[in-house]
LUMZA-761801 format. One line per field, with one value per atom (N, C-alpha, C): x, z, y. Coordinates in Angstrom, 3 decimals, padded with zeros to 6 digits. Last residue first. Layout:
% LUMZA-761801
x X_...
z Z_...
y Y_...
This chain:
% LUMZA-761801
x -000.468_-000.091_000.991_-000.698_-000.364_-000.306_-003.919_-003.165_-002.310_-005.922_-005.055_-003.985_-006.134_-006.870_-005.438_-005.715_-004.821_-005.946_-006.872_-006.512_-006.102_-004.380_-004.938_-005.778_-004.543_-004.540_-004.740_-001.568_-002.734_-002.862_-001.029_-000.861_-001.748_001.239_000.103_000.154_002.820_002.685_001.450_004.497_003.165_003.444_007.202_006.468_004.935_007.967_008.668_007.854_005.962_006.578_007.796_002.632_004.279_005.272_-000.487_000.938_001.675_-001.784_-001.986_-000.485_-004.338_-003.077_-002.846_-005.431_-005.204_-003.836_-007.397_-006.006_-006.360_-008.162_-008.588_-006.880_-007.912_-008.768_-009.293_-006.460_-006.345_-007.960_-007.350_-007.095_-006.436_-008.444_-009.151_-008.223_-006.795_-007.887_-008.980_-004.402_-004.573_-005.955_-005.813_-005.101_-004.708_-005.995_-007.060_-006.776_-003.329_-004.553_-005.232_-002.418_-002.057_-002.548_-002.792_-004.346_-003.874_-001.476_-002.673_-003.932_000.002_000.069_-001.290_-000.600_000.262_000.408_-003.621_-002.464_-001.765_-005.091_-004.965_-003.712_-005.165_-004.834_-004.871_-007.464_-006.580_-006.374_-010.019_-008.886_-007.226_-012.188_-011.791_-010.964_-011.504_-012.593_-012.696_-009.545_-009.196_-010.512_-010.876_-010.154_-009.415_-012.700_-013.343_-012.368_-010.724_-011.403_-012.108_-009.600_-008.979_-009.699_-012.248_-011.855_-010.937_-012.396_-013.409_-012.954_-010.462_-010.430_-011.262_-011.408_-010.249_-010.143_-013.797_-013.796_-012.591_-012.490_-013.117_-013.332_-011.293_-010.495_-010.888_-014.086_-013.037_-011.809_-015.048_-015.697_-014.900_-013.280_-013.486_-014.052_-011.630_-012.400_-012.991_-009.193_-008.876_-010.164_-006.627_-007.762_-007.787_-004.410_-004.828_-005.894_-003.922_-004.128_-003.914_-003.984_-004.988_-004.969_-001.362_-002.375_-003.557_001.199_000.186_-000.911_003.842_003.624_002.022_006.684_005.375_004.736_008.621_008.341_007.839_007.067_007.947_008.156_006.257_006.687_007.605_003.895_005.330_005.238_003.222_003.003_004.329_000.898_002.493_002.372_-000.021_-000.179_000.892_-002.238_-000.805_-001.466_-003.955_-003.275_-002.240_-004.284_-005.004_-004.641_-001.995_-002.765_-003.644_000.397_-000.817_-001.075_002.922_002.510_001.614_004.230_003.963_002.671_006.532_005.640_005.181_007.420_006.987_006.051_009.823_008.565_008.387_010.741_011.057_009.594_012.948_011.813_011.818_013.761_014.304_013.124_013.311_013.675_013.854_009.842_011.517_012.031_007.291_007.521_008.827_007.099_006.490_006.841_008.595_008.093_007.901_008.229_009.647_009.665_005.462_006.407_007.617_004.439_004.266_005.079_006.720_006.510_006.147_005.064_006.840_007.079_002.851_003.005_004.257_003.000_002.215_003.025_004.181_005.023_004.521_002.256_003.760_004.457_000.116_000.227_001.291_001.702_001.403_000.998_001.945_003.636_002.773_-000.566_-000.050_001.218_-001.465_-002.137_-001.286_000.452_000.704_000.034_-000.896_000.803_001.148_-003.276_-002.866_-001.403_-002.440_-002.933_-002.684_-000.973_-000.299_-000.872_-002.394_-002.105_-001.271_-000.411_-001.401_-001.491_001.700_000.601_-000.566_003.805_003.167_002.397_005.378_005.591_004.831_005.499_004.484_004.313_008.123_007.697_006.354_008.526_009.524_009.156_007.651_007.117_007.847_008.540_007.089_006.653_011.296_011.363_009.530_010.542_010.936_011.263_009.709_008.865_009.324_012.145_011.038_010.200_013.562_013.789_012.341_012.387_012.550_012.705_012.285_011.351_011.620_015.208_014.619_013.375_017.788_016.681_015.494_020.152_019.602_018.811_018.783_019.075_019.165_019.128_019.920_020.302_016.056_016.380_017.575_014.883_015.349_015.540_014.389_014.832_015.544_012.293_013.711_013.620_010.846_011.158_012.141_008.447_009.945_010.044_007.355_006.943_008.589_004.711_006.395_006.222_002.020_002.744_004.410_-000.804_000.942_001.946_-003.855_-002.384_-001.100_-005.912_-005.388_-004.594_-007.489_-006.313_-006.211_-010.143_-010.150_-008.582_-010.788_-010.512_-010.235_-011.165_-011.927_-011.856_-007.893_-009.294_-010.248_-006.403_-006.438_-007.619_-007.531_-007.384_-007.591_-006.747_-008.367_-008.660_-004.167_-004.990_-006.205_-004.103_-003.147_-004.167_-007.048_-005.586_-004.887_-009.314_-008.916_-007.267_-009.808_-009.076_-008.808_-012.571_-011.190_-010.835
z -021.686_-022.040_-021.770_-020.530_-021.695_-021.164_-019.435_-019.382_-020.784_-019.484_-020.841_-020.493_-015.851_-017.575_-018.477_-014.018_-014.618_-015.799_-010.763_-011.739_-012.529_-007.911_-008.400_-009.908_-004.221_-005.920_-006.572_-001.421_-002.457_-003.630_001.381_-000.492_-000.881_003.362_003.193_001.889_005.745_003.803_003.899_008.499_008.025_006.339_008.694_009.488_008.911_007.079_007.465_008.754_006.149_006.343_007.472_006.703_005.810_006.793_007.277_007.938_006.373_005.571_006.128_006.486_004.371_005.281_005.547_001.341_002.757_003.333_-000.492_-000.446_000.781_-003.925_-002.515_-001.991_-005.638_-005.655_-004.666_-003.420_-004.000_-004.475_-002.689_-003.649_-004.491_000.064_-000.711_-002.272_001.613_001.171_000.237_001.794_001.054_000.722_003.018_001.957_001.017_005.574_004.915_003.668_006.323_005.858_005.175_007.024_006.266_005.219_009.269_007.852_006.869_011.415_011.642_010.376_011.717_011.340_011.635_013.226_012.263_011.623_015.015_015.109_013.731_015.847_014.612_014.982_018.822_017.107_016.855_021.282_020.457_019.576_021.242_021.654_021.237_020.256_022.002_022.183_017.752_017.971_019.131_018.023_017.711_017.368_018.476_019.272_019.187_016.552_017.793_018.777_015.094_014.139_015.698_015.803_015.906_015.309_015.440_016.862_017.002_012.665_013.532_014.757_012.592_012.197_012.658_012.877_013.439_013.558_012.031_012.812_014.037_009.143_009.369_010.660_009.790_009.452_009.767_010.069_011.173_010.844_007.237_008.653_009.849_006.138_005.764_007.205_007.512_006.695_006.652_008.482_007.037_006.450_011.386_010.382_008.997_012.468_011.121_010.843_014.100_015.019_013.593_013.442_013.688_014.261_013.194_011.422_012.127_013.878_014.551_013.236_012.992_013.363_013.568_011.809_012.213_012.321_009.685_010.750_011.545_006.243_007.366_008.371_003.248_003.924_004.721_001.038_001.606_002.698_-002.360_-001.408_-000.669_-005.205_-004.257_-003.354_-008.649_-007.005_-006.398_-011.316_-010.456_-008.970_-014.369_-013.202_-012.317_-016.379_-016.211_-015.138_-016.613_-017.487_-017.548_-013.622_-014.250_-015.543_-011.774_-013.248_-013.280_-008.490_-009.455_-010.524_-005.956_-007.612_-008.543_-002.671_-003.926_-005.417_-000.884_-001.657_-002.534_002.590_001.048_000.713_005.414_004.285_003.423_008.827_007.093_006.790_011.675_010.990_009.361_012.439_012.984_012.005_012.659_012.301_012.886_012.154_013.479_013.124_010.062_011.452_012.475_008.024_008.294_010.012_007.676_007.768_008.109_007.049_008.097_008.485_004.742_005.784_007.529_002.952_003.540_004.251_003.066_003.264_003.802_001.361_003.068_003.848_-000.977_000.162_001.732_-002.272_-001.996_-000.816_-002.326_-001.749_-001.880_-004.283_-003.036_-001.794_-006.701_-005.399_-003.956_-006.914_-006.452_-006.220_-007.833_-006.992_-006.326_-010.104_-008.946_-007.945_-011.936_-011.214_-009.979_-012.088_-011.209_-010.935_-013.514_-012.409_-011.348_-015.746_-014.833_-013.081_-016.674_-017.029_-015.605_-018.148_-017.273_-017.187_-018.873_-018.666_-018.049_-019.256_-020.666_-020.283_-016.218_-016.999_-018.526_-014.028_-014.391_-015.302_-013.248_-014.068_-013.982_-012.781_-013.931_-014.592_-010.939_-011.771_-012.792_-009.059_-009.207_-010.379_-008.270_-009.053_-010.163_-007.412_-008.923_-009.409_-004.801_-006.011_-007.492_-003.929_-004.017_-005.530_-003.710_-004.652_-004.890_-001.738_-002.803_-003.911_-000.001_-000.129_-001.430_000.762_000.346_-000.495_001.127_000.626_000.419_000.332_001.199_000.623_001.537_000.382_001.247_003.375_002.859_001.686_002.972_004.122_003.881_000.787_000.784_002.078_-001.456_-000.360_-000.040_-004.030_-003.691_-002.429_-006.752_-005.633_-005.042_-009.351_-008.946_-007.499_-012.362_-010.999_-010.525_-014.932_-014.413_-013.089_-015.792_-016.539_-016.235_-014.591_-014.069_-015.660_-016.730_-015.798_-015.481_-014.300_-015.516_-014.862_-012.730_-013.473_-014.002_-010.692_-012.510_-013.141_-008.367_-009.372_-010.919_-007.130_-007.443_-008.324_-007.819_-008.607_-008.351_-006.535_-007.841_-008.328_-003.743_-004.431_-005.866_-003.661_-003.599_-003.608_-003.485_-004.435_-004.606_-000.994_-002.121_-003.539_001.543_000.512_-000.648_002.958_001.979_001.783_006.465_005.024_004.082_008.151_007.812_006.502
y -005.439_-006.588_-006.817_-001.777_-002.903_-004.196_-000.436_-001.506_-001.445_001.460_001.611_001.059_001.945_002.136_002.208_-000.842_000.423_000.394_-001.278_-001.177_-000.303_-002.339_-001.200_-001.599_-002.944_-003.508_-002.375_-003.722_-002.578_-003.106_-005.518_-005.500_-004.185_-006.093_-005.463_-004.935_-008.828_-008.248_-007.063_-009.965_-009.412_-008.882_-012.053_-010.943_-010.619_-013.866_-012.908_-011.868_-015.425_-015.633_-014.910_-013.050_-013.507_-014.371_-012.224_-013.212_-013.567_-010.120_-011.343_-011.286_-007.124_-007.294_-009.074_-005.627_-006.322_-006.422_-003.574_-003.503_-004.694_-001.880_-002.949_-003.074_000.378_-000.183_-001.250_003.003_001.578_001.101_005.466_005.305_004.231_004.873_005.493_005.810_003.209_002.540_003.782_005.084_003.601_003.216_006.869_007.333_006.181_005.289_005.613_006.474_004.794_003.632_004.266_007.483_006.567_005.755_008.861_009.147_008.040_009.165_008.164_008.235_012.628_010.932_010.034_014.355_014.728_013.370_015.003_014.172_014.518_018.283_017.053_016.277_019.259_019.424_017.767_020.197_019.468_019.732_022.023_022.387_021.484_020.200_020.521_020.771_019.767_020.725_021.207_017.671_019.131_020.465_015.247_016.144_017.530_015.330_015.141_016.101_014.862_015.521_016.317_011.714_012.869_014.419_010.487_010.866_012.480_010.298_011.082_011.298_008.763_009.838_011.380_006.464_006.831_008.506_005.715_006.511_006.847_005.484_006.522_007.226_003.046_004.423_005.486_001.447_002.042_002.675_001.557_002.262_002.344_000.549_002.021_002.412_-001.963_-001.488_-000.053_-002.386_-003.288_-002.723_-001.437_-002.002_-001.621_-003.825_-002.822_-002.776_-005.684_-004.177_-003.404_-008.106_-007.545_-006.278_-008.799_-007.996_-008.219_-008.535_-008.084_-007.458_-008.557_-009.896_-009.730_-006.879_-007.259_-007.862_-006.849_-007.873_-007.973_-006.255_-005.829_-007.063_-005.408_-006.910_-006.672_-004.895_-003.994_-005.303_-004.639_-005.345_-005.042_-003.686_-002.989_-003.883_-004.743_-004.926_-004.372_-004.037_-003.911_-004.378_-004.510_-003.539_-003.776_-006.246_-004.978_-003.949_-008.109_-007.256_-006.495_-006.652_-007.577_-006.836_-006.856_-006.192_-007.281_-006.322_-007.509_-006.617_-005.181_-004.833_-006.063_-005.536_-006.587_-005.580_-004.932_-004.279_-005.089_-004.716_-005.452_-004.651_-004.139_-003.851_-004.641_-005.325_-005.227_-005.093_-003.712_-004.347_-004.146_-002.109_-002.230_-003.154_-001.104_-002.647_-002.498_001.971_000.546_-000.174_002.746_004.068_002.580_001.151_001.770_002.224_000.847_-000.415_000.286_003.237_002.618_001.719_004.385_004.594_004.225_001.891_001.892_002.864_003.168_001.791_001.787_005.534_005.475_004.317_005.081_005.968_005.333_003.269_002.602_003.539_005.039_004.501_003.864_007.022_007.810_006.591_005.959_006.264_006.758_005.262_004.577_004.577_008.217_007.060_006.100_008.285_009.064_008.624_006.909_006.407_007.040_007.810_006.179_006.371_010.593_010.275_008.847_009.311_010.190_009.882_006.001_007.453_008.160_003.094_004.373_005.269_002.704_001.520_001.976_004.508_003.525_002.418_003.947_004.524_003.480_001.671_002.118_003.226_001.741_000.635_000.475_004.087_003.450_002.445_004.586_005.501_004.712_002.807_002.665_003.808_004.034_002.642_002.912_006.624_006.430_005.242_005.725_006.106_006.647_004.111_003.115_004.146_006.160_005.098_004.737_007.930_008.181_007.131_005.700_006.170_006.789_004.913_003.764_004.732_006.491_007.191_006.139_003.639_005.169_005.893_000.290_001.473_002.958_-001.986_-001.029_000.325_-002.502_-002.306_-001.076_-003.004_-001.881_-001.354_-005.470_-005.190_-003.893_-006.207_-005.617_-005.332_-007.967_-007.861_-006.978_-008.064_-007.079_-007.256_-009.563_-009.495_-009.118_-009.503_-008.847_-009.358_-010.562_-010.096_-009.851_-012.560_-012.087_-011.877_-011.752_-012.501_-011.524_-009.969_-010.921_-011.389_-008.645_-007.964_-008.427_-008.604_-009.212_-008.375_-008.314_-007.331_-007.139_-010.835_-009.846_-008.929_-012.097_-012.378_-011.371_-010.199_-010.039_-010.740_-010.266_-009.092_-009.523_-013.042_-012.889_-011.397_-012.500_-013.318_-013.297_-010.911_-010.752_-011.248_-011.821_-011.723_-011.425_-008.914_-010.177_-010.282_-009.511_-008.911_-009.958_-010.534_-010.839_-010.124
């Protein structure tokens, strides 16, 4: 079973809840763009270049997936810790077992498609998502929302502020 939201942040030791940013971006235009200059804005002076960029890159995947399959309204949750951060994307998806949640089956997602473009196939143009999440989040899960399904990424941040 994936871990939760919470049992992200305790493993990971962030601290405390410093900010926390909700927004709905069903109606925004450009949601994606926004979204990564919201996440540079309010990860600007808490990290370095690199993580921030780490993590527009996972906020993109995420609201992508959630945009492309889920159907319906978006939301994005940013919540600021003292040592790092959480993105959490919240579609109406209902199906948090058809994600997987651990390296070894990304991987051999991947391997398939890898499989199939050695036999003449190409590479699928999509399906690296997850695994672009789970390799530059520090942890990430999936559980039942209210709303549909949440899928959180943790990160930590070097050279946190308070």
């Amino acid at each position: 079973m994936p871990p939760t939201a919470a049992e992200l942040i305790r493993e990971l030791t962030l601290g405390q809840l410093v900010d926390h940013h909700a927004f709905a971006l069903t109606a925004r235009e450009e949601p994606l763009a926004w979204a990564r200059e919201t996440v540079r804005r309010l990860l600007h002076d808490r990290t370095d270049q690199n993580r921030i960029d780490d993590t527009v890159l996972v906020v993109t995947e995420l609201l992508t997936n959630a945009i492309r399959h889920a159907g319906g309204p978006v939301s994005l949750t940013i919540d600021l810790y003292e040592k790092g951060v959480t993105v959490g994307v919240v579609d109406r998806g209902r199906d948090t077992t058809a994600i997987p949640t651990d390296a070894v089956s990304l991987l051999a997602g991947l391997q398939d498609e890898a499989t199939a473009a050695t036999s003449g196939g190409d590479l699928a143009t999509s399906g690296r998502g997850l695994y672009l999440v789970s390799a530059f989040a520090n942890g990430w899960g999936v559980e039942p929302a209210r709303e549909g399904k949440v899928v959180t990424a943790a990160f930590c941040l070097a050279g946190s502020a308070a």
